[in-house]
Every structure is written in structure tokens, then in C-alpha cells.
C-alpha positions as CSV (number, residue, x, y, z in Angstrom):
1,X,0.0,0.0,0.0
2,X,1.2,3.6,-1.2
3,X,0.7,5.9,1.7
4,X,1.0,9.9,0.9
5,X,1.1,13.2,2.7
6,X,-0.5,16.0,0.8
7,X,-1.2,19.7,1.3
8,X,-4.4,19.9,-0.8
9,X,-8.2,20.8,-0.4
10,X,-9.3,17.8,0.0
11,X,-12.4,18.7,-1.5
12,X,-10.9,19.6,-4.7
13,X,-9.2,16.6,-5.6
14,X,-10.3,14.0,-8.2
15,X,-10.3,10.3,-6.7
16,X,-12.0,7.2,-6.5
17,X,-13.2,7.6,-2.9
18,X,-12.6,10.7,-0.3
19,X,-13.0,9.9,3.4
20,X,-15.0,12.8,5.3
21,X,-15.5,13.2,8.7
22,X,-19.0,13.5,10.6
23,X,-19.5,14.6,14.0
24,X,-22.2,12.7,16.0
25,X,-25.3,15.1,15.8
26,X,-25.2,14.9,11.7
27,X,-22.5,17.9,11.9
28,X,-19.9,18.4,9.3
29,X,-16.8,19.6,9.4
30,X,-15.2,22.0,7.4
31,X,-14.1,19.8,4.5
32,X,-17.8,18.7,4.9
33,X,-19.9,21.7,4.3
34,X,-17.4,23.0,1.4
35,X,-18.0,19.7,-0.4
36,X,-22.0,20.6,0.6
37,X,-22.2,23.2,-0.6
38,X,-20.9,22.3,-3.7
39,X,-23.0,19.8,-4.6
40,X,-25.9,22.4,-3.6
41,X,-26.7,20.4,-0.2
42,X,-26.4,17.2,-0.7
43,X,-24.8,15.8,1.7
44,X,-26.9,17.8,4.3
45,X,-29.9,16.5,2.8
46,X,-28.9,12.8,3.4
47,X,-27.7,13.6,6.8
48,X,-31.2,15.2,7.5
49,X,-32.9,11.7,6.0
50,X,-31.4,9.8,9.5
51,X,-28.7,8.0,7.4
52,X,-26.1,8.6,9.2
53,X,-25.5,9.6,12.6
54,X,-22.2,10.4,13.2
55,X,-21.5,7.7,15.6
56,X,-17.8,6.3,15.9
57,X,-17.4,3.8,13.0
58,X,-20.4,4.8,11.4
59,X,-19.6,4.9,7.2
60,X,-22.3,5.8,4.4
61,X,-20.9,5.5,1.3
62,X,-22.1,8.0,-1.6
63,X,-22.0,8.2,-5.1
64,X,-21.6,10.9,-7.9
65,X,-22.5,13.5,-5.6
66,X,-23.1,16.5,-8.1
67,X,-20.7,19.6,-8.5
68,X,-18.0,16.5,-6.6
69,X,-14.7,15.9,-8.2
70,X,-14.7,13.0,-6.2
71,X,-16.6,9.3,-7.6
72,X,-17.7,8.5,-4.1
73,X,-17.6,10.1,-1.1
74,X,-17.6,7.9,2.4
75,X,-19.3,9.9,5.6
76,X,-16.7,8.3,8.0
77,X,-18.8,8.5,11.8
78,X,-16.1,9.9,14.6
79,X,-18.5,11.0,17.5
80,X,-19.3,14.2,19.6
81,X,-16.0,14.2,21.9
82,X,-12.2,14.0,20.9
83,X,-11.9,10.2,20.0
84,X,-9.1,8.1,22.4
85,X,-6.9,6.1,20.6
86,X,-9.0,3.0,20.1
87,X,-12.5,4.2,18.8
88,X,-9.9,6.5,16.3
89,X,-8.3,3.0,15.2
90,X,-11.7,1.2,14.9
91,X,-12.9,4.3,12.9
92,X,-10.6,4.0,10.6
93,X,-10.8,-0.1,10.6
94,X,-14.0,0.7,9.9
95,X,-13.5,3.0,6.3
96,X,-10.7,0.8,5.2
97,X,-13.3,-2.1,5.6
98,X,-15.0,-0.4,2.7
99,X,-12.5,1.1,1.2
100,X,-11.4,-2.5,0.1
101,X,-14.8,-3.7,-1.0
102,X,-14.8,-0.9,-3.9
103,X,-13.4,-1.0,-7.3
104,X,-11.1,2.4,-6.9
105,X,-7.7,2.5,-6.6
106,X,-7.0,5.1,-5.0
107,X,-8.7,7.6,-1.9
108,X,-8.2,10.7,-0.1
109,X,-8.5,10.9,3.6
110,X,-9.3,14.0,4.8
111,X,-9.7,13.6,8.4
112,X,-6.8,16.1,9.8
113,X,-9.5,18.0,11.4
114,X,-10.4,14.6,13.7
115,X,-9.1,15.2,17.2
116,X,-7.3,12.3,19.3
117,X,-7.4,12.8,23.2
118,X,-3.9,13.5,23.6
119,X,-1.8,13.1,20.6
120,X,-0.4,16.4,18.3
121,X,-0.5,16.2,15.0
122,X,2.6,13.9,14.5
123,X,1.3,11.0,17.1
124,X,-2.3,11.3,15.7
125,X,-0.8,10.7,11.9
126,X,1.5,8.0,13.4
127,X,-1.5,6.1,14.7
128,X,-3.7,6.6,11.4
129,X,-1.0,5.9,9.1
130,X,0.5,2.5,11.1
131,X,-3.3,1.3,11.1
132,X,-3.7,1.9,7.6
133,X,-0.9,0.2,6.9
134,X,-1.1,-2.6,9.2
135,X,-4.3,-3.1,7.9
136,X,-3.0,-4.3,4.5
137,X,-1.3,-7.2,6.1
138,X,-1.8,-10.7,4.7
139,X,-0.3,-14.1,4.9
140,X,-0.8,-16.6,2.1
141,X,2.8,-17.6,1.2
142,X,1.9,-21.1,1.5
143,X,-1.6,-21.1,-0.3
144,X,-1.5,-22.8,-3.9
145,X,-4.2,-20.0,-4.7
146,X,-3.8,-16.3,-3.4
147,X,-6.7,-13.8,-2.9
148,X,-7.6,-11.7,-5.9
149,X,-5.4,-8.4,-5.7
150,X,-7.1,-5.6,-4.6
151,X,-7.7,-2.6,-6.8
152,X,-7.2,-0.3,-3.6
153,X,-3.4,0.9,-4.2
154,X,-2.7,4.0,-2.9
155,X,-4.2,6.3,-0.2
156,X,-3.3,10.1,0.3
157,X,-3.3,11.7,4.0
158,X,-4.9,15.3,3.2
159,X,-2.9,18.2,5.6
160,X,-2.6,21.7,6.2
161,X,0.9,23.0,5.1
162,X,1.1,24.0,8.5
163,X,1.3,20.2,9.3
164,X,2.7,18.7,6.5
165,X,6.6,18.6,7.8
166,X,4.6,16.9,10.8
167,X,2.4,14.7,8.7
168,X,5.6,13.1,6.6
169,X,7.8,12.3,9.6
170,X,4.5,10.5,11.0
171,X,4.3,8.6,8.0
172,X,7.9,7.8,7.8
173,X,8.1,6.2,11.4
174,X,5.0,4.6,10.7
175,X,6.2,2.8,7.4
176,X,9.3,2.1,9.3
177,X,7.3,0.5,12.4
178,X,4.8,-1.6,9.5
179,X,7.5,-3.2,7.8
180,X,9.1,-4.2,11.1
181,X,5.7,-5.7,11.8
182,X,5.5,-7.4,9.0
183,X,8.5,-9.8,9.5
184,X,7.7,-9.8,12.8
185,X,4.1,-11.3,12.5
186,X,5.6,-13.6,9.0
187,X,8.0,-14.9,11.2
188,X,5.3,-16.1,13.9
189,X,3.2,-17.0,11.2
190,X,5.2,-19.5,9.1
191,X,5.3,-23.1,10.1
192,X,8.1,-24.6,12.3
193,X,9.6,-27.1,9.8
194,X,10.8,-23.8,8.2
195,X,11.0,-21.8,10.8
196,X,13.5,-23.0,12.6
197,X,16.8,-21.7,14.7
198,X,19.3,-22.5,11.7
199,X,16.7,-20.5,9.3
200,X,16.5,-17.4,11.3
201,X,20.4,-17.0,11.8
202,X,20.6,-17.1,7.8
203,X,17.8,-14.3,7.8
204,X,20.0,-12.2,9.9
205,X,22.9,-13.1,7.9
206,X,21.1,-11.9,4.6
207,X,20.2,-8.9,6.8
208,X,23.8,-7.9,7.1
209,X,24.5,-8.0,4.0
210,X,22.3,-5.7,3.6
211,X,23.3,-3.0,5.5
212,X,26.9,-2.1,6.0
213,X,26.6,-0.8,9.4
214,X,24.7,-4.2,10.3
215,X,27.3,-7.0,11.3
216,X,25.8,-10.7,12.6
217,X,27.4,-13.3,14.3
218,X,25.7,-16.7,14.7
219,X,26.7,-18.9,17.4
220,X,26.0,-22.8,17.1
221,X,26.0,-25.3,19.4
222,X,29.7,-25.8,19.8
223,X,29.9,-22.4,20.3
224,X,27.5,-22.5,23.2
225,X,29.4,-25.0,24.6
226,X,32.4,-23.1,24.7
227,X,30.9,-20.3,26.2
228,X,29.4,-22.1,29.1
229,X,26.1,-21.5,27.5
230,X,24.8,-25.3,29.4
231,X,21.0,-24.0,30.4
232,X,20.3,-22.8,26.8
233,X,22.1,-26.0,25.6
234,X,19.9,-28.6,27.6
235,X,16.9,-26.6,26.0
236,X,18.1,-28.1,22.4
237,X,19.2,-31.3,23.7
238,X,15.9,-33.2,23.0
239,X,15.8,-31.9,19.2
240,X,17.2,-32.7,15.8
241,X,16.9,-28.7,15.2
242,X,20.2,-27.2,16.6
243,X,20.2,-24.1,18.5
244,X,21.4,-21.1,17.3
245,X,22.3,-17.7,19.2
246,X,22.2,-14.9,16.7
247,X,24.1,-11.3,17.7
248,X,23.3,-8.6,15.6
249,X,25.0,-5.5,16.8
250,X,23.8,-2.3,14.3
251,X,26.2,1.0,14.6
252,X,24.2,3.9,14.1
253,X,25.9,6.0,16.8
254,X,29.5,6.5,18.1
255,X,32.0,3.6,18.1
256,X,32.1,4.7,21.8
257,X,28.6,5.1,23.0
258,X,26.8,2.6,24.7
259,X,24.6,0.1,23.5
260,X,20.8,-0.9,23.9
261,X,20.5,-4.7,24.0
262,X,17.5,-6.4,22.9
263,X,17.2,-10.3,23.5
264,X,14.5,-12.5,22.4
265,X,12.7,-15.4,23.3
266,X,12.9,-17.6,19.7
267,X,11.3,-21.5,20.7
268,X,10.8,-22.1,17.1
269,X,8.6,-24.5,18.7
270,X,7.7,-25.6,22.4
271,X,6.1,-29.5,22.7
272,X,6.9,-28.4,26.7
273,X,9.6,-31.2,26.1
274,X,9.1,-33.9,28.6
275,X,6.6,-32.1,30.7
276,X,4.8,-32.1,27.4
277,X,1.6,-29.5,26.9
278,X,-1.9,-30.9,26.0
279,X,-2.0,-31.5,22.4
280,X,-5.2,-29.4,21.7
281,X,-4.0,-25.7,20.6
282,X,-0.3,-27.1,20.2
283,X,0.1,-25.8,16.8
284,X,0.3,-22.5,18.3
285,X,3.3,-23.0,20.4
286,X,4.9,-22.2,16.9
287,X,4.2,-18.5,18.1
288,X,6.8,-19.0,20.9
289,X,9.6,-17.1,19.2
290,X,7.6,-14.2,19.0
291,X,10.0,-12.8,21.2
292,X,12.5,-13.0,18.4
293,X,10.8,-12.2,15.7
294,X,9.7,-8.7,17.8
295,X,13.6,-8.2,18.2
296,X,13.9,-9.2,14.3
297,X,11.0,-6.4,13.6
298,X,12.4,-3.5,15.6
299,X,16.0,-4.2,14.2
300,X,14.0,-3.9,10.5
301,X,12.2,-0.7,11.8
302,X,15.6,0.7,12.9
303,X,17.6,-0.3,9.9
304,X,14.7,1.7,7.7
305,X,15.4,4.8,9.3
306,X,19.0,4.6,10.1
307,X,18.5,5.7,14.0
308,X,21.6,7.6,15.5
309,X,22.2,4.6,17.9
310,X,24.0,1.7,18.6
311,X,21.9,-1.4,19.0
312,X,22.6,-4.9,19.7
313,X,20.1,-7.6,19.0
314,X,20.4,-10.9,20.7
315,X,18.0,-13.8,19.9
316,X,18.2,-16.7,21.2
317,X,16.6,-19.5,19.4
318,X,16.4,-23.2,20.1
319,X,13.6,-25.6,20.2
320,X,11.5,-27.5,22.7
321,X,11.1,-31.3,21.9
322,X,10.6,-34.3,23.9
323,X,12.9,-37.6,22.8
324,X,15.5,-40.0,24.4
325,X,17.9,-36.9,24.8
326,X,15.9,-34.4,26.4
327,X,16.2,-32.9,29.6
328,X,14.3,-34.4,32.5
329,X,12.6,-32.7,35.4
330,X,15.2,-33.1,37.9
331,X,18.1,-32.6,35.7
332,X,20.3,-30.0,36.9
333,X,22.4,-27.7,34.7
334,X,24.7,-24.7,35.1
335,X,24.4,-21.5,33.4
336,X,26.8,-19.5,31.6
337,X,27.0,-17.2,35.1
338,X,28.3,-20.6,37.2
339,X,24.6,-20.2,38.7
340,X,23.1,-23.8,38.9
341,X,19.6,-24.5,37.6
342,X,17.4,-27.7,38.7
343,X,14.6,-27.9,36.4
344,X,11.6,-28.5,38.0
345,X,9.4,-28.5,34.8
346,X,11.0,-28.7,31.0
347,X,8.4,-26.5,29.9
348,X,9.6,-23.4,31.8
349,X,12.4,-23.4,29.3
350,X,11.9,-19.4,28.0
351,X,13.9,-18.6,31.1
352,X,16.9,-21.2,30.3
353,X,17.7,-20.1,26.9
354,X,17.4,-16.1,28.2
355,X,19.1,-16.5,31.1
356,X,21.9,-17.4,29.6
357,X,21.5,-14.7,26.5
358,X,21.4,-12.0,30.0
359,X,24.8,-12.8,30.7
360,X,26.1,-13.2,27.4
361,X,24.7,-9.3,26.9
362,X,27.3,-8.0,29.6
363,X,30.1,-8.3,27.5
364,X,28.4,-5.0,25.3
365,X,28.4,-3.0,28.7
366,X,25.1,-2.0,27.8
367,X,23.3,1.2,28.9
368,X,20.1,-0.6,29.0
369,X,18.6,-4.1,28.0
370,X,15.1,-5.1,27.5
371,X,14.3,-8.8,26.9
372,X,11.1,-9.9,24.8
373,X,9.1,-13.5,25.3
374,X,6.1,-15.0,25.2
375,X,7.2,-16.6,28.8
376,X,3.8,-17.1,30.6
377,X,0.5,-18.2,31.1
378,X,0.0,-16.4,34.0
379,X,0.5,-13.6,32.4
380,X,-2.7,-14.2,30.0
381,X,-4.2,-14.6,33.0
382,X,-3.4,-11.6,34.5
383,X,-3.5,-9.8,31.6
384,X,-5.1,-11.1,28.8
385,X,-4.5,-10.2,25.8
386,X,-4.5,-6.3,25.3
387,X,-1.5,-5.9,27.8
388,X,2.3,-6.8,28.1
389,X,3.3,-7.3,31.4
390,X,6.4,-5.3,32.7
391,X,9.1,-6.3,35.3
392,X,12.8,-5.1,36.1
393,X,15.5,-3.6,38.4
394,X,15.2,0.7,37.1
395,X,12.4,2.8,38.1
396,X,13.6,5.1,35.2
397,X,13.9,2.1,32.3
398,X,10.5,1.2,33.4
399,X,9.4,3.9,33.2
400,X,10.3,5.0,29.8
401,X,9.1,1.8,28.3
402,X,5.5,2.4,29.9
403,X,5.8,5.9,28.2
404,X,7.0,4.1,24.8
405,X,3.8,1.9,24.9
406,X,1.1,4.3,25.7
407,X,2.3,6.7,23.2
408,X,3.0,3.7,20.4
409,X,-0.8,2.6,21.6
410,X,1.4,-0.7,22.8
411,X,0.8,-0.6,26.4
412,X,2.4,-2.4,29.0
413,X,1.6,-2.4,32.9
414,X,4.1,-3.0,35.5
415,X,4.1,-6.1,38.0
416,X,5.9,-5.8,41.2
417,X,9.3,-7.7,41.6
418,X,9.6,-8.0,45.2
419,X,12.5,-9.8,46.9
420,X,9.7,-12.0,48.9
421,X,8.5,-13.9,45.6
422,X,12.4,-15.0,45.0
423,X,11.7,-17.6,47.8
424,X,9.5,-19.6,45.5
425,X,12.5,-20.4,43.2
426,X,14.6,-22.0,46.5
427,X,15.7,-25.3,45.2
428,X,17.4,-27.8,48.1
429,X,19.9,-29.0,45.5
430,X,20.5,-26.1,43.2
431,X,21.3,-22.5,43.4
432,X,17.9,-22.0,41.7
433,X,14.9,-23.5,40.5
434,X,13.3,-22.8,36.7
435,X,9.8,-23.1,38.4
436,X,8.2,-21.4,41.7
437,X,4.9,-23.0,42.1
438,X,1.4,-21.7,41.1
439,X,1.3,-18.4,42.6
440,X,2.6,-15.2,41.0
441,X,4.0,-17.2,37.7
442,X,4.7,-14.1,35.8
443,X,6.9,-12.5,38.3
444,X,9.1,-15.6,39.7
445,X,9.6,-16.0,36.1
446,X,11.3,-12.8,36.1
447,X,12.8,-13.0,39.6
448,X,15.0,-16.1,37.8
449,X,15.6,-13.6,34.9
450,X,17.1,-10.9,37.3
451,X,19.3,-13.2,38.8
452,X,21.2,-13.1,35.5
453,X,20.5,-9.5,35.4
454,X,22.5,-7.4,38.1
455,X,25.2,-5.4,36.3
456,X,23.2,-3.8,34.2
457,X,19.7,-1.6,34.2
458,X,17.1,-4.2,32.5
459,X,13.8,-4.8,31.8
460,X,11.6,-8.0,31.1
461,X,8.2,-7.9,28.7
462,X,5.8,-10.5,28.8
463,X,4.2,-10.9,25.8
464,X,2.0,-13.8,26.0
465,X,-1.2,-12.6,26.1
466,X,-0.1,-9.6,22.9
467,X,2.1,-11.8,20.6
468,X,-0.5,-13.5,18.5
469,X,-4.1,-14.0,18.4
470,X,-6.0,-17.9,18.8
471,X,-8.4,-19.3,16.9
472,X,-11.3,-18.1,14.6
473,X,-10.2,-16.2,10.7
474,X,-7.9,-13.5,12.6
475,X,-5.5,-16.4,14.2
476,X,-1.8,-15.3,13.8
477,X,1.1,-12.8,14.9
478,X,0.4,-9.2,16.0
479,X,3.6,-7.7,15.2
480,X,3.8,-6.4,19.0
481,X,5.6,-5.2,20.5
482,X,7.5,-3.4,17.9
483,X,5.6,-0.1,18.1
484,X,6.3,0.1,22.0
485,X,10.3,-1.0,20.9
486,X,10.8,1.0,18.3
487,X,9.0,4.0,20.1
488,X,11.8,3.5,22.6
489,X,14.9,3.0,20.6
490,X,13.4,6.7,18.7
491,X,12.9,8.1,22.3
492,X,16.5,7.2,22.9
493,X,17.6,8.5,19.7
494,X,16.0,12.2,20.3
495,X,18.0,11.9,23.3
């Protein structure tokens, strides 16, 4: 999908569709009444019938309006009060739902007199433009017959010139942030017989050689070994799939400034190994390395727009099977720290292969890291599935992530990390145990993370409940949370 910034009257232009706002009451908006009046009241008259209401969503589509340059005009509903960010989004879910049942192939949004509860021009644009293009998402890679094409190709974001220099960096971070969702959700979405550790470290090779300031190491399982990695390691074990640690550190900043460290979750698949998971719903556990994939799509979004950082991306990808060489609950393996592990349950295994990417991440000397899994089911719980959940060891990290994701519209919420809930993870025969019992799951899960975590400000998301959607004709990857990272990484970059 084209996506444009113009400085026009919108009611001027000549296109297959133009997108007008109506206020709930029937009440047009500037763009509105000039189009009105010229097609000698029209539109009013139709309002005036009861059509259309103006409620949030609401669309009447019209045709060959008279004295209209336009071949159709849509009445896009956006209520009586500034919208918030999610009846804006379902408004314009709403339009583009009709928008792509119509034979044009082009239209003209002219809705920069909508207001957004707290969001300037730039955020409000951001929000528009990443829906829009979200929107267009589809996966159908392995289908022996695609859809049709649609004939929708391009849409134009009608401005003031006032906002236009606004308007285009909007768009920019948003095309940015889109394509960084969309390897982020086709990587959750393709099948684990392809997806799979050794494929992922030749998709960050063929990134690097891509980018000159990009440069990937990928560490196999001799490699591991040398480094002591023994936690990850007895993840693999039980699997003819080899793990793979990929570091990809991006120089955007000064040789001498100090990184941000991403590391992500990446079971390509997760059986639960020998403490294997009911088999109903399995096929999802293919969604596990949506931790990775996030750290894949934020390292796209960054690479798009050449951020004045330095990054390094660490994801750390193995998978989760059960078989004469798997690990068994009992087993007890040390960790590339020297910290001992007894695991309790081989399907807590997120926290093996992480724990060990933690300490790797200390040789950077990082100014902050933030790791990304789908860890959890407590967290769904908690949470469901509108909400990461968000733990570490800085007030201030945490709080600028909680910024990032309310102003990304990729929220996160905070769970306490208190030192009383590290008791559930005492093991009598090991420095720590992977499990700590029923209660709290989501935050003894990151009480073992930030045992690996100490020398360096850090941050764990949980995104269980937000990485991908079950069941019904919208199953798949979300793409989150690469607004809330990239939001970040851009924050960090404005200094």
C-alpha cells in the first residue's frame, strides 16, 4: 500500500473515494460543508434523512455527488468528543473495511480536522498511518491460490501545510514501524519445519549484507558449549533442530557510546519437552519465538530509518522437543554465570535459553537491555491479551518503556518484583529452581531472569497474552511489541 502526505483541499481533488468526517449530531466539518455546498446540499440533505448519525465507525458511502470531483464520497462517523486512541483506530478499521470492497484504486483521507485525546498532529498521523498500513497485512505464502489483488493501491493523508513537515515524519516512522511488523508477525506465522533456529540465523545473515553498518554473528552449538552457555544448551538437547544464538549488533551512533541490548525469546517450537503440553491448541506453540521475531521487527524498523544509535540484538533460538535426549525434570544444569539450575518442569524453558543470553549481553556494557518472550500463562491470565506485562530492576527504564507503549498505543503495565517472591524459586539441590509454584507465575519468572541481570539496568516484557491471536479467521502474529520498541529506541535517539 502507497501511503501519501499531501497539502491539498481535499475537496478539490479527483479520486475514486474521499474519506469525510462526521460529527455525532449529523455535523460536518469543514471539509464537509465545502463539499456541501458544492454539490448544492447534498450531503446535508442525506444527513437530514437519518442515514447517518455520526457515531464512531459509522460509514455511508455516496456516489456521484453532483458539482464533486470525487466518484464516491464515504461519511466516516467519529462521535461528539475527541476520540481516544481506540475508537480512532476502529474508525478507521471501519473506512478501510469499505474502502477495500470498492473498485477504486485510489482515496483521499481527509480527516486532519479529527481530534485524538492527547496526541499532536505527528502521534495522531503515526496512529492513522500505522493502522492503515497494518491493515494491508496478509499471509498466504503457503496457499497454492492467493486472494484476488485488490484494486485499492494508494491512499493520500490530506494536511494543512502547516502540518505537512509533521504529517511526513509520521508517516515515515510509521512505514518504518509496519515493515518491522511485517517480518515480525511472518515470522510467527510461518510453520516450524521452516522456521526454525538454523533459518533465522541465515535471515540475519542476509540482513547484514544488507546493510553495511549491520554485522551478525551466529553462534552454534559448539559455540555454546564453549561459552558455558549449558541452560540454553539442555533446552536443544531433545531436538534434531540445533540451537542457534544470533548477535546482531547495528552502529548507528559512536564507536564509543553505549549500547541498547535487545534479546529474544525464539522456541521455534515448544512441545513443553518432557513435561509435554496438552496437544489441543499445540500448533500455536509455533508462536513462541515471537519474542524474536519482535527483536527481528524493531531491528528492521531501525535499519529503515538509520537511528543515531547503537543497537545490539540478541536472539536466542532453540527448540523444545521431547525424545531419548531431552532434559528431564530433575536434571540439573549450570548456566553461563556458574549459577546452577534444577529444572523442576522442562516446559519453563523461555527462562533457560534467556538466562543465559542475560549474561552473554554483559560483555556490550550495555546502557540498558530489555528482553522480549512470550514466557507465561500467567501472564494471560493476569492480563489477557491487550496488555504486556512489565518487570525489572530501574524505576527510570520502566518507566520509559510504559511511556513508549502508551504513546506507540502498545501498552504495558508493571508487575511488582519484590524480593519475597524470590523464595519460590529456592531449590534444596541447586542454586535456583526454573519453576516457583502456582502463585505469581509471571513475576518468579522474572525474579530467575534478574538473577542473570544485576550489572546492568534491565527490563523484562511478557508478551503472552499480545504476541498473536488464537483461533477463529484473525489467528496469527500481532507484530507487537514493535511499536512500543521502536518507540523506545526513537525516544533514545532524540536523546
Amino acid at each position: 500500500m502507497e501511503l501519501l502526505v499531501k497539502s491539498v483541499n481535499a475537496e478539490t481533488l479527483k479520486t475514486a473515494t474521499l474519506v469525510v468526517p462526521v460529527s455525532e449530531g449529523r455535523s460536518l466539518g469543514a471539509v464537509g460543508r465545502k463539499l456541501d455546498e458544492q454539490s448544492s446540499g447534498a450531503i446535508s440533505a442525506i444527513l437530514k434523512r437519518g442515514d447517518h448519525e455520526g457515531k464512531p465507525g459509522q460509514t455511508l458511502l455516496l456516489h456521484s455527488l453532483p458539482g464533486i470531483k470525487a466518484e464516491r464520497v464515504l461519511l466516516l462517523g467519529i462521535g461528539k468528543d475527541a476520540l481516544g486512541d481506540r475508537p480512532f483506530r476502529k474508525a478507521i478499521t471501519s473506512a478501510l473495511g469499505v474502502l477495500k470492497t470498492l473498485g477504486g484504486a485510489d482515496a483521499v483521507l481527509a480527516l486532519d480536522e479529527v481530534t485524538v485525546a492527547n496526541r499532536d498532529t505527528y502521534s495522531k498521523v503515526r496512529l492513522l498511518a500505522e493502522t492503515v498500513l497494518d491493515a494491508g497485512y496478509v499471509f498466504e505464502r503457503y496457499k497454492s491460490k492467493k486472494a484476488d489483488p485488490r484494486a485499492l493501491k494508494k491512499i493520500t493523508l490530506a494536511t494543512t501545510k502547516v502540518d505537512t513537515a509533521e504529517a511526513e515524519r509520521a508517516v515515515q516512522h510509521a512505514r518504518a514501524i509496519a515493515l518491522g511488523m511485517s517480518l515480525t508477525r511472518d515470522l510467527g506465522n510461518m510453520p516450524p519445519n521452516i522456521c526454525h533456529p538454523t533459518f533465522l540465523g541465515e535471515l540475519a545473515k542476509g540482513l547484514a549484507k544488507e546493510h553495511k553498518n549491520l554485522k551478525v554473528d551466529v553462534h552454534d552449538e559448539k559455540k555454546l558449549a564453549q561459552l558455558g552457555m549449558g541452560s540454553f544448551l539442555a533446552v536443544a538437547q531433545g531436538s534434531a533442530q540445533p540451537p542457534r544464538l544470533i548477535v546482531a549488533q547495528y552502529q548507528g551512533g559512536a564507536k564509543a557510546d553505549q549500547p541498547y541490548v535487545l534479546i529474544g525469546k525464539g522456541i521455534t517450537f515448544d512441545t513443553g519437552g518432557i513435561s509435554i503440553k496438552p496437544s489441543a491448541g499445540m500448533d500455536e506453540m509455533k508462536f513462541d519465538m515471537c519474542g524474536a521475531a519482535s527483536v527481528f521487527g524493531t531491528l528492521r524498523a531501525v535499519l529503515e530509518l538509520q537511528l543515531p544509535i547503537n543497537l545490539v540484538c540478541l536472539m536466542a533460538c532453540a527448540e523444545n522437543m521431547p525424545s531419548g535426549t531431552a532434559t528431564r525434570p530433575g536434571d540439573i544444569v549450570e548456566t553461563m554465570s556458574g549459577q546452577t539450575v534444577e529444572i523442576l518442569n522442562t516446559d519453563a524453558e523461555g527462562r533457560l535459553v534467556l538466562c543465559d543470553a542475560l549474561t552473554y549481553a554483559e560483555r556490550f556494557k550495555p546502557k540498558a537491555v530489555v528482553d522480549i518472550a512470550t514466557l507465561t500463562g500467567a501472564c494471560v491470565v493476569a492480563l489477557g491479551g491487550h496488555t504486556s506485562g512489565l518487570l525489572g530492576n530501574n524505576d527510570g527504564l520502566i518507566s520509559d518503556l510504559l511511556d513508549a507503549g502508551r504513546r506507540a498505543d502498545d501498552r504495558a503495565w508493571q508487575l511488582p518484583l519484590f524480593d519475597e517472591y524470590q523464595e519460590q524459586l529456592d531449590s534444596p539441590f541447586a542454586d535456583i529452581a526454573n519453576i516457583g509454584g502456582p502463585k505469581a507465575g509471571t513475576i518468579t519468572a522474572a525474579c530467575f531472569l534478574s538473577r542473570f541481570a544485576k550489572s546492568y539496568d534491565w527490563a523484562h516484557l511478557d508478551i503472552a497474552g499480545t504476541a498473536w491471536l488464537s483461533g477463529g479467521k484473525d489467528k496469527g502474529a500481532t507484530g507487537r511489541p514493535v511499536p512500543l520498541l521502536t518507540q523506545y529506541l526513537l525516544d533514545r535517539a532524540a536523546g
